[in-house]
N, C-alpha and C positions, 0 to 999 in steps of 0.2 A: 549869574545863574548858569549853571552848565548846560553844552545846548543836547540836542537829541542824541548827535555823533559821540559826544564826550559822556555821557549818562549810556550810550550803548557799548563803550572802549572799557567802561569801569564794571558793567555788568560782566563781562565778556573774562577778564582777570579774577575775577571774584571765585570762577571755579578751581583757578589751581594756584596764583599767588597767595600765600599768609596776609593775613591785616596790615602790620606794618608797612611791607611793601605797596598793597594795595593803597595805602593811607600817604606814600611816597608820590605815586603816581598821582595822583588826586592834589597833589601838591605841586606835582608838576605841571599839572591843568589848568589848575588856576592861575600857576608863572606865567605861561603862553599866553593864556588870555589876558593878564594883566598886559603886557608887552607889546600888545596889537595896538592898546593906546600910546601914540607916540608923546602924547603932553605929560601923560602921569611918563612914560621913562623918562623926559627930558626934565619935569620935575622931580623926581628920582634920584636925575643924575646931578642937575643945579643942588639941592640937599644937597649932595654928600660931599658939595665942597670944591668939585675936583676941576673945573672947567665952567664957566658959563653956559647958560642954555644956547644962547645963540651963538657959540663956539663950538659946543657940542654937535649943534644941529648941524650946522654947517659942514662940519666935519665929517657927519656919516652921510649927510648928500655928496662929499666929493667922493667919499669913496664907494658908495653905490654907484655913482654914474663912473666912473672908473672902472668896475666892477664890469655894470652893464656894456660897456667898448672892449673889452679886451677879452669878454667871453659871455654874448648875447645867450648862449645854453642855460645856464646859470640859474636858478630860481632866486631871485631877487625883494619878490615882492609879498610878505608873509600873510597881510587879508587874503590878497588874491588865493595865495597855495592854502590856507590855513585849511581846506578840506581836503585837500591832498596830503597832509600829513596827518591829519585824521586819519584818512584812509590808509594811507603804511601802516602806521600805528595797528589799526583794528587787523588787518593781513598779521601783522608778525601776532595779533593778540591769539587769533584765531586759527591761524593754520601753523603757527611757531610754536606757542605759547613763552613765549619769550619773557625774560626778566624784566622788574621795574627799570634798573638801569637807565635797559638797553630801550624802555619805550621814554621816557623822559627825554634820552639824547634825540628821540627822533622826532618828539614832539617841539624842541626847542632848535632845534635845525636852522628852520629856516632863519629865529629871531638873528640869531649869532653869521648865517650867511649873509643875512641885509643890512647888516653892522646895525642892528640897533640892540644889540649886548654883546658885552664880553664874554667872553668862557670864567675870568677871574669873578665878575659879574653872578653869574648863575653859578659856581661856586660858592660864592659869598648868599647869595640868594638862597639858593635849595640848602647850604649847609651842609656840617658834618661830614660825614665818610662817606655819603649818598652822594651832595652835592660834588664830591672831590671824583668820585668816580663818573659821574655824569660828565664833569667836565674833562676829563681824558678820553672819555668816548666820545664826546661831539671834536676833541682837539683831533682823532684818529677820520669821521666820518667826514671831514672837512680835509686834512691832509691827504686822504685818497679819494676826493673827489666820489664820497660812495653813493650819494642819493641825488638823480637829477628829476626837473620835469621830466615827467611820461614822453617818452618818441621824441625829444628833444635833440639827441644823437641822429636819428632816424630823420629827421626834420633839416636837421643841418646840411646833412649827406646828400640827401633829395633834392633841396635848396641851391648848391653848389655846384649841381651834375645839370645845368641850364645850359650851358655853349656846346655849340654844335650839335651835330648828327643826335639822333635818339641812342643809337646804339651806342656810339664814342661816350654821351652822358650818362648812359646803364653802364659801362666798362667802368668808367674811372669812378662814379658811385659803388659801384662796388671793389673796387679797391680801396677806398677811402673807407669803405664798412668793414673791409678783413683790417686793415691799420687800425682803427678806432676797436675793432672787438677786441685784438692783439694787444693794447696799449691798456683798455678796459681789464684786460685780463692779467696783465702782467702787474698793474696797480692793486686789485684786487687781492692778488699773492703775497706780496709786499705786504696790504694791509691787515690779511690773516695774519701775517706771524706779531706780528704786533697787535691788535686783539679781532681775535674770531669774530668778533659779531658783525665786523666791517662786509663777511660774505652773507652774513642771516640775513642783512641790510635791503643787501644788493640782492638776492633771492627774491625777497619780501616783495622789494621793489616792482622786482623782474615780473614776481606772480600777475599784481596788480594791474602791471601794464598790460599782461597778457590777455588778461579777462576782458580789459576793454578793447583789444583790438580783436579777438575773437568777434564782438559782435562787428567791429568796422568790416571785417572781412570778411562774413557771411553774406553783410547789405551788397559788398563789391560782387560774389561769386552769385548768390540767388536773389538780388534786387531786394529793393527798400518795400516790396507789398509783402513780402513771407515774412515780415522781421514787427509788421503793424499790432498785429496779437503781443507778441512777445515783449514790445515796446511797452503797451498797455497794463502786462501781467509781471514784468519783472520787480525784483525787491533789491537787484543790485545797485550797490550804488556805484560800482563804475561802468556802467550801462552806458554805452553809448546810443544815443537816439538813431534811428534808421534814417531819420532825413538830412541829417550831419554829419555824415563820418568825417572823424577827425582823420585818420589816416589814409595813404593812397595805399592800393592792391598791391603794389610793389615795397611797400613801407613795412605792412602787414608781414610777409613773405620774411621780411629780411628780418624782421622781429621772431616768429617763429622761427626761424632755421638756429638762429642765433642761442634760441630758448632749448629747443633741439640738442644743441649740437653745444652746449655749455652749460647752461644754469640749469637746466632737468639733470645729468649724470651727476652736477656739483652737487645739488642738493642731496642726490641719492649717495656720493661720497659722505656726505656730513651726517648719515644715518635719519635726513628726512625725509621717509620714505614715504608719509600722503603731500607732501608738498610734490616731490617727484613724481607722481604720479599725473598730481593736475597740471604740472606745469608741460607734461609729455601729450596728454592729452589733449589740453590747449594748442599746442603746436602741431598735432597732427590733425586736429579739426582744420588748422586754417592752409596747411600745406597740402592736405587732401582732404577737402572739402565731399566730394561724391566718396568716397571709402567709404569716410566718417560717417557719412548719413547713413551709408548701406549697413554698415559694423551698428549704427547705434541702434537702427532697428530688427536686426539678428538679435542682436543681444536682450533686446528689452523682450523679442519674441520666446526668444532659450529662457530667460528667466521665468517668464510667465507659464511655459510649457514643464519647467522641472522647479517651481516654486512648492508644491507639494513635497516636493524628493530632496529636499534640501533642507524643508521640514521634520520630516521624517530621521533623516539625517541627525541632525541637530537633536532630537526627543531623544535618539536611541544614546547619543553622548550622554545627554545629559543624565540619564536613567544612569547610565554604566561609570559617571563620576559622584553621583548621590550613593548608587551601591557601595564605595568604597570609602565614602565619608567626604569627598572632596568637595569643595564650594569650588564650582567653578562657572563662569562667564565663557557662554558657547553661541559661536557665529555664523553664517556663511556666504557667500560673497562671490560674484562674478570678478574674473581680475580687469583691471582697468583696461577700456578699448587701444592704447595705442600698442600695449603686449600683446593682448591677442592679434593685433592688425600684423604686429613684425611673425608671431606666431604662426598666422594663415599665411605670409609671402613665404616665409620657410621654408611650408609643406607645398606651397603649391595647388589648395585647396579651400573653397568656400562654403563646405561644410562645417559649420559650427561643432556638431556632432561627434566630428572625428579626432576633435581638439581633445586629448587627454587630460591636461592636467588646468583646463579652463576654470573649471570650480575650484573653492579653496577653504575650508572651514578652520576657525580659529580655536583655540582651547587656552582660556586665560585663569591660570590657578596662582594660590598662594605664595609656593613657597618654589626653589629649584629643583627639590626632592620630590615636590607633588609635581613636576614636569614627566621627572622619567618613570614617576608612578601611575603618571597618564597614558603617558608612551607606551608604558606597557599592555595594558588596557587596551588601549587601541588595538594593539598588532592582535592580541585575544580576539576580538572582537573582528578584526578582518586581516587578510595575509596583506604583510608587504610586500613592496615591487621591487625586485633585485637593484641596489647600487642607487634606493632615492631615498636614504635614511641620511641624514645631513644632521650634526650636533654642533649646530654654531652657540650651545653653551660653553661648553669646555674649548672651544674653539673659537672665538667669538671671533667676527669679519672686523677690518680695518679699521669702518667707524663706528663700534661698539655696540653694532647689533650683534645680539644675543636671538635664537631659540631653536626649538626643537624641530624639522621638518621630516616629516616620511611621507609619501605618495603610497595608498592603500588600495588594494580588490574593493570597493564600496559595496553600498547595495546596488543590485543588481547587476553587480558584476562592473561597475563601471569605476575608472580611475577617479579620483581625485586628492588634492594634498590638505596635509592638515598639519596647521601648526599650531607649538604649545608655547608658551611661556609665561612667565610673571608678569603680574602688571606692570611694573615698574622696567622691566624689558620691552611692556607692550607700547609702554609712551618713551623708553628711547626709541624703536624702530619708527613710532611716527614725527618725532620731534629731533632726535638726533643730538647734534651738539648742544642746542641751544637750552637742553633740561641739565646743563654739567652747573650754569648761572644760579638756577633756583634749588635746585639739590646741595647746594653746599655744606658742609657740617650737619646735614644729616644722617644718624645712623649709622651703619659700620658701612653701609656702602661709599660715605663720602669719600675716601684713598684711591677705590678703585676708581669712580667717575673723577675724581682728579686726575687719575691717571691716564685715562680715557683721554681726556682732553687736552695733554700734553701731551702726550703722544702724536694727538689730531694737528696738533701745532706746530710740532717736530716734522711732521708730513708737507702740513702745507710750505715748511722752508724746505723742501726738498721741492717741491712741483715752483716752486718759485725760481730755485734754483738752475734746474730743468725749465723752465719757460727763459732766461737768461741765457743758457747753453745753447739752447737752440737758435738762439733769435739770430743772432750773427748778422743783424742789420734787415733780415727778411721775414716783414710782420709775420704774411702769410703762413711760412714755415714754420715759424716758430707759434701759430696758433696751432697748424695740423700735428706736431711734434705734442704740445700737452694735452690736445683731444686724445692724439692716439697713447700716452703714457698714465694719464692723470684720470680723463673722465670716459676711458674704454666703458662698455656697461658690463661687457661678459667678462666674469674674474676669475681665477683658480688661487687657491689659497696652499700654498708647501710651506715645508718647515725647514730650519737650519739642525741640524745634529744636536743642538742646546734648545731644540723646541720652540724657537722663534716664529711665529707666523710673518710670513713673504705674502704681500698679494700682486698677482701680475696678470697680465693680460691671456685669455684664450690663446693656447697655440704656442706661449712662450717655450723658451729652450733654459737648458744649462748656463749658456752664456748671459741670458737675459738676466738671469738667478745670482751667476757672481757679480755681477757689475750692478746690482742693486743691494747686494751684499756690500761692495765698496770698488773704486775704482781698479784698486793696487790687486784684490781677488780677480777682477775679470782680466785685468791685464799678464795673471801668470796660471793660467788655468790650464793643468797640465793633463786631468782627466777627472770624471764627475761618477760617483755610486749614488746610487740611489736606491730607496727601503721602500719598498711596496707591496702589495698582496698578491699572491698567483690567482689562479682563476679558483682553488681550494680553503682559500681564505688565509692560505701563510705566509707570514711574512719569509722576502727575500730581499737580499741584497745584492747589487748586479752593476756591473759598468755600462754605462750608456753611451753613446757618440755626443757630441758639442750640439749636434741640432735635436737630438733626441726631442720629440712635444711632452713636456711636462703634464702630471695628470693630479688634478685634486688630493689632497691628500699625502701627498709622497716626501719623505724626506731627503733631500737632495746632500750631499757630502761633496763639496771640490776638494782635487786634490791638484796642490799649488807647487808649480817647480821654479825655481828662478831663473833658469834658462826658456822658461818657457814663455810666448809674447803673442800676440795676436798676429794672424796674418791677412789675407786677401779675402778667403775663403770661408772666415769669421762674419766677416760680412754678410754673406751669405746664409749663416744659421743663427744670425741674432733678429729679433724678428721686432725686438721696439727700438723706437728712432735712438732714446738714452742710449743703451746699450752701443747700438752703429755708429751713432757719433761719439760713444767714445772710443772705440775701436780705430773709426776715422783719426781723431786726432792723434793715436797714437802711430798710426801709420805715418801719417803727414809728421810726426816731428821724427820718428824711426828713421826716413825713408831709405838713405842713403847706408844705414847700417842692412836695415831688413833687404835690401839689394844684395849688400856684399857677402850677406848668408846665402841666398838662395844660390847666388852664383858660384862658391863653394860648394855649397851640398850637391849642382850639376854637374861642377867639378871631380868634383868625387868620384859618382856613378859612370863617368863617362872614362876614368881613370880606371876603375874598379875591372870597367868593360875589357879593356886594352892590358889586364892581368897586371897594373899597378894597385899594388894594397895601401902605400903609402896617403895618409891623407895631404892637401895643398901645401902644407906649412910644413911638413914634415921632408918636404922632395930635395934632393941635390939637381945639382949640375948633370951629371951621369945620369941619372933617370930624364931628363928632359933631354938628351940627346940622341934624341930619330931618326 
């Protein structure tokens, strides 16, 4: 009989899986739970022939205990974790919505990590084209090491930083946690280009852990009596009790910064933007504990104070999309505390008030023609604000979010944005990659979300590529090298002359633009135009300098000479590490030519000075005679 967890994972898919899948999953529940009995597997496996039972047994006790020595991290023991993979499972169900698959492979995880099945095994078991793909997913989620115990990294690191001084123990623990994030992160790369779900996994993961160390870390900063209520009143189930925390203060920290400063921007690369949000949030509750509390009650106070006017708001949409026939689904919404929190360090102010574009209303229509038939409507209805119309339809961002944003005069004269799109754009922007699984063959859209998602694929063998480039032996480096390339949060989007969308970091240059264009472009970049708007609204086309800051929008043109090479001062206006290190290398193998240029060309001038026209190579005897 299914227990409460597995009756609450099957409820949970029933809103946006099909039957069949759902009936897949359901299939898979029962695997698992079959599996937990070690005598029915062991008579299972005595059936089919292949080995004796007490051969068999023998055999996955030696290589569990094998297992257990050579990587004590490891989840080993599938009773013990069995609500732990409930709980991934219900995360990806719930904040992913993830494919049967990809919940089969995670619900069958552990059986196949404590060797009591095969991946041939659950093949042959699940069946058909479902079981064949299950088993390539669990062969992937095992090959990169993607799902471990909770804080079990965390655990180790802590564990190992015991000799000597406190401080000497805090140093090398954290070195040991930039190695492990680095190694974490480079496996992870790898395991995208080989199937995406390896990062929805480790997200999923990531989330879960977060929720429970949030509560470890509030018991550390405001003590185990503020947490007794909350104890009492919670529905989480990864709730940690206040009188046990599982992690130390320092564990916490290093789990948020981590969440921070990687799998929050990842998700929001992968187009899951409410995953992103909680996992942002999560991590700045427990790194700033006193913000957080002061931001949550501002915020709960702002909402309360303008819950009429957000009302109001929302009635006048709604009137002005029934006037024009449109069915539409209208929203509106504080943005999530850790944006407003980087918001107020910005400005330098703790007036909620002054925050512009703090509120945000949603406009969710049919079709992409009722989008810009909204858009229009709207600006009717109140002026826009110069330069915050943004069409990430016809321009859609890197990981396939789509939709319409303008920032408008509100009522009472007050800013706020509001955005449009299709349903079906509304659950990519929250779901991201992982609806490219369950959208397959449906509709005309399935090409393009295929294409979506090979593209996203293509990407991550490049940031793979790029985390390899950089590493050069130095974890550290080569984590700050794809923080600053990969999971930057602020983006500008230009275009190549063939309409290619580029996304690159705030503040990028030309040079940054050819060298992610391709190596052989940035290495002969001999001058850069670029298409843009005057302050009139016309287009112009203009030469820029190598460092010129690239601006939303713009269509950049290099223009490539073959004598033309990077030099010293490239360095200098290339502003991502990519770019520098490639520049660097090509200095370092240059060096000795790019010498014997410069010292010519000084040659020259200094010739030039002294009224010889002749260049170096061209001089006699007679002219060098002084």
């Amino acid at each position: 009989m299914p227990s409460k967890e597995e009756t609450d994972l099957l409820q949970a898919i029933t809103s946006y899986l099909p039957p069949l899948d759902i009936e897949h999953v359901r299939r898979a529940l029962d695997y698992a739970r079959a599996l937990q009995d070690t005598e029915r597997l062991v008579s299972r496996s005595a059936g089919a022939g292949k080995r004796s039972a007490d051969a068999r047994r023998s055999e996955r006790v030696d290589k569990l205990e094998k297992s257990e020595k050579t990587d004590p991290g490891k989840v080993t023991h599938p009773q013990q974790d069995a609500g732990y993979v409930i709980g991934v499972a219900q995360t990806l169900a719930d904040a992913i919505h993830i494919d049967a698959i990809s919940l089969a492979a995670v619900l069958l995880y552990q059986a196949v990590e404590s060797k009591q099945v095969t991946q041939d095994e659950i093949r042959q078991g699940l069946g058909g084209e479902f079981g064949e793909a299950v088993a390539q997913t669990l062969a992937n989620i095992e090959l990169f090491d993607t799902l471990q115990r909770p804080g079990e990294t965390l655990r180790r690191s802590a564990a190992s930083a015991t000799a000597g001084s406190i401080d000497a123990a805090r140093s090398r623990s954290r070195e040991r946690q930039r190695q492990q994030d680095a190694e974490s992160l480079r496996k992870m790369f790898v395991g995208m280009t080989e199937d995406p779900r390896v990062a929805v996994f480790k997200i999923a993961d990531q989330l879960r852990l977060m929720r429970s160390i949030r509560e470890a870390a509030d018991y550390w900063h405001f003590g185990a009596s503020s947490h007794a209520a909350a104890e009492a009143t919670t529905t989480d189930s990864s709730y940690i009790p206040a009188t046990t925390p599982t992690w130390t203060a320092d564990e916490c920290r290093l789990a948020a910064k981590e969440t921070r400063d990687i799998y929050a921007p990842l998700a929001g690369r992968l187009g899951m933007g409410h995953v992103e949000s909680e996992l942002d949030d999560l991590a700045f509750a427990v790194l700033e504990p006193d913000d957080y509390a002061w931001l949550s009650t501002e915020v709960t106070n702002f909402i309360q104070e303008r819950g009429s006017y957000v009302e109001r708001v929302c009635d006048i949409l709604r009137k002005e999309m029934r006037s024009i026939g449109l069915t539409a689904e209208i929203s509106g919404r504080v943005k999530h505390l850790a944006s407003i929190y980087r918001k107020v360090q910005r400005l330098g102010t703790r007036d909620l008030s002054s925050l512009y574009d703090i509120l945000a209303f949603r406009i969710i229509v049919p079709t992409t023609a009722d989008c810009y038939m909204a858009l229009g409507h709207v600006h009717a209805l109140w002026k826009p604000m110069d330069g915050r119309i943004k069409d990430f339809i016809a321009n859609p961002k890197s990981n396939g979010y789509q939709s319409l944003h303008t920032t408008v005069f509100c009522l009472d004269d007050r800013l706020a944005e509001i955005q449009i799109r299709t349903r079906q754009m509304h659950e990519q922007a929250e779901y991201g990659v992982a609806m490219h699984w369950y959208y397959k063959d449906v509709g005309d859209s399935a090409s393009a979300q295929a294409k979506t998602l090979q593209d996203w694929v293509s990407q991550a063998k490049e940031w793979q590529q790029e985390l390899q480039a950089a590493g050069s032996g130095n974890a550290e480096y080569a984590l700050e090298s794809v923080k600053d390339n990969v999971l930057t949060k602020e983006q500008i989007f230009v275009f190549t002359p063939a309409g290619d969308v580029k996304e690159l970091p705030a503040g990028a240059t030309p040079l940054d633009f050819a060298y992610l264009v391709h190596t052989d472009v940035g290495n002969h970049v001999a001058g850069v135009r670029i298409l843009t708007t005057d302050s009139n609204g016309r287009l112009v086309r203009k030469l820029v300098p190598l460092d010129y800051e690239l601006k939303n929008g713009e269509v950049i043109e290099i223009i490539k000479r073959k004598d033309a090479h990077p030099t010293r001062d490239w360095l200098r206006g290339a502003r991502t590490k990519s770019a520098r290190d490639k520049i660097g290398r090509y200095l370092k193998a240059h060096e000795r030519d790019i010498d014997l240029q410069i010292g010519r060309e000084r040659l020259d001038r200094e010739l030039r000075s002294i009224g010889i026209r002749k260049g170096f190579d061209d001089l006699i005897d007679e002219d060098l005679d002084w």
